[in-house]
Each structure stands twice: as structure tokens, then as C-alpha cells.
DRENDRENTOR-529218 format. One line per field, with one value per residue (C-alpha): residue number from 1; residue in three letters; chain; x, y negated, z. Coordinates in nm, 4 decimals. Layout:
<bapas>
n (NUM|...);
res (ALA|...);
chain (A|...);
east (X|...);
north (Y|...);
up (Z|...);
</bapas>
This chain:
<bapas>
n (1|2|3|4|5|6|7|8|9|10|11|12|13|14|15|16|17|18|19|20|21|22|23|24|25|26|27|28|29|30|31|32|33|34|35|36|37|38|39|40|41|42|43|44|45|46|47|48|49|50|51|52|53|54|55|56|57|58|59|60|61|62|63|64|65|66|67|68|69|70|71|72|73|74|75|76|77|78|79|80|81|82|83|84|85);
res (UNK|UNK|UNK|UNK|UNK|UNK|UNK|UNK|UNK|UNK|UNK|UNK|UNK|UNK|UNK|UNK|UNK|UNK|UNK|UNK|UNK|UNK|UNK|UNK|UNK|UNK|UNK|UNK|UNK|UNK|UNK|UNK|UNK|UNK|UNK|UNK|UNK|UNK|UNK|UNK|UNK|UNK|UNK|UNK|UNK|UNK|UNK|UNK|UNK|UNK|UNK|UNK|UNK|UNK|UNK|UNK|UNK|UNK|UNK|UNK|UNK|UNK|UNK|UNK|UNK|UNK|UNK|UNK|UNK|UNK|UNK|UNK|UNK|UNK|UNK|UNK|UNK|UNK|UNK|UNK|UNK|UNK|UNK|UNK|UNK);
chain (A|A|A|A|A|A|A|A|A|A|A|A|A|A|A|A|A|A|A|A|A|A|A|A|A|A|A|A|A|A|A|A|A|A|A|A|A|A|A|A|A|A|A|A|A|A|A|A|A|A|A|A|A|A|A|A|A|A|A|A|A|A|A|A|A|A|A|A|A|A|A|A|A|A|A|A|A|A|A|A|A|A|A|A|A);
east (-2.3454|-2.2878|-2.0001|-1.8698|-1.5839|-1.4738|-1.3634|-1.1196|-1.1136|-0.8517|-0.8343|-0.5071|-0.5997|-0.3055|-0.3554|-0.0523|0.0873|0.2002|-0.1360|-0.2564|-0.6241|-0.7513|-0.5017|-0.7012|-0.9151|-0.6580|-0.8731|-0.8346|-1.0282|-1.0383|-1.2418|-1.2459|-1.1871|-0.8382|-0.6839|-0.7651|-0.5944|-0.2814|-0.2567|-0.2725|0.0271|0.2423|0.1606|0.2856|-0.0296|-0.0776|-0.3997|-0.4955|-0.7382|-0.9540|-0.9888|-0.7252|-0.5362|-0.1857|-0.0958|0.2748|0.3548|0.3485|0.3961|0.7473|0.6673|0.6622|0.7619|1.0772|1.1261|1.4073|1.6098|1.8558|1.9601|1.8072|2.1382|2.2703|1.9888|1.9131|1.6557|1.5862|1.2904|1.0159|1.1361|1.5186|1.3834|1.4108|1.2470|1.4705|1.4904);
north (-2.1816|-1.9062|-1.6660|-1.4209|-1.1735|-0.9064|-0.5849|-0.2815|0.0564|0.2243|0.6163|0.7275|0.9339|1.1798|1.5406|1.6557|1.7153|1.4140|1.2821|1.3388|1.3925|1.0550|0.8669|0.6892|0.4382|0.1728|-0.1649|-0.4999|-0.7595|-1.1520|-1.4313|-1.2840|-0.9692|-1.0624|-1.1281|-0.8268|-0.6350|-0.8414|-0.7730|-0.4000|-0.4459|-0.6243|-0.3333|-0.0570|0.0310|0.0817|-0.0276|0.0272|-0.1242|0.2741|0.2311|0.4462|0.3894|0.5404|0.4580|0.3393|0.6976|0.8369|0.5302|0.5392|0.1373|0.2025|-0.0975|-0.1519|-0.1372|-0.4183|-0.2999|-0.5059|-0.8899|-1.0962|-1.2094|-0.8290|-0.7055|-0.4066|-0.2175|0.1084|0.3591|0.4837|0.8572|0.7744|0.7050|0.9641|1.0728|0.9776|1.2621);
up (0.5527|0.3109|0.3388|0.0834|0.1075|-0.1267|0.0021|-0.2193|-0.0906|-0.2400|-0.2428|-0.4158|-0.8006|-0.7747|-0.5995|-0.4594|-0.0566|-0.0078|0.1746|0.4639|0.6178|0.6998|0.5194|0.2977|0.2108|0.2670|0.2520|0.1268|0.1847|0.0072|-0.0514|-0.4572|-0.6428|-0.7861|-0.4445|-0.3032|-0.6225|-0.5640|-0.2144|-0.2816|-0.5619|-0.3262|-0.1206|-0.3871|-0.5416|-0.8898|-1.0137|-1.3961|-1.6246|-1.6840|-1.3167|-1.1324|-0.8326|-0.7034|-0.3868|-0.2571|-0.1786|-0.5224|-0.7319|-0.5767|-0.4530|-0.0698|0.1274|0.2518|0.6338|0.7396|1.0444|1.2600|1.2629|0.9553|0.8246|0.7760|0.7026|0.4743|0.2575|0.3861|0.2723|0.5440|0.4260|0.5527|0.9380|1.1494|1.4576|1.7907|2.0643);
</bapas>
């Protein structure tokens, strides 16, 4: 039997503070090329055709957190969670 997989790392293009050490590559792995690049959009990345990547932090795409019982449940952004004491 013969087994393939393809495997993105992604390593956001933009220099700024918003990363942290170790943060990246954030990996995706498929059976082909084109899954793996739409599994990183759903995730927020943007991925362009010259070959750059900006991850959900700076693209503004984070995923939404859902807090609470499904039928009320709301949006909210990772940056509006804060730490409990």
C-alpha cells in the first residue's frame, strides 16, 4: 500500500509584536495540496498567489470562541477573554 500526505507549514510574512517566540509554524496536513490551503483559510490565514502568508492574528480573521448554551450563543474575539483571578 502506498500512502501520501501533504503537509503546509505556515510562518506568518508580517513583522510586527504581535507574535510570539515559538508561535509558529502552524501545520496542516491533507491527503493534497489544496486541502491543506483551505484548512488554513477557514482558519484565518491569508494565503496569496506571490507566495505570502498572514496569519489569523494580523489578517484580522481570528476564530471566534463560542461561550455558554448553543441556543444563546455568541461571537466573541480571543482578545475580549480575560484572565480569571
Amino acid at each position: 500500500m502506498i500512502v501520501g500526505c501533504y503537509t503546509l507549514d505556515l510562518y506568518c510574512d508580517q513583522k510586527n509584536d504581535k507574535h510570539v517566540h515559538g508561535e509558529f509554524p502552524h501545520t496542516f496536513t491533507a491527503e493534497h495540496g489544496s486541502n491543506c490551503r483551505s484548512r488554513a483559510k477557514r482558519k484565518g490565514w491569508i494565503l496569496t498567489h506571490a507566495g505570502n502568508a498572514i496569519c489569523p492574528k494580523c489578517s484580522g480573521k481570528a476564530p471566534k470562541l463560542v461561550v455558554g448554551h448553543l441556543s444563546d450563543a455568541k461571537p466573541i474575539e480571543l482578545k475580549d477573554i480575560k484572565p480569571q483571578s
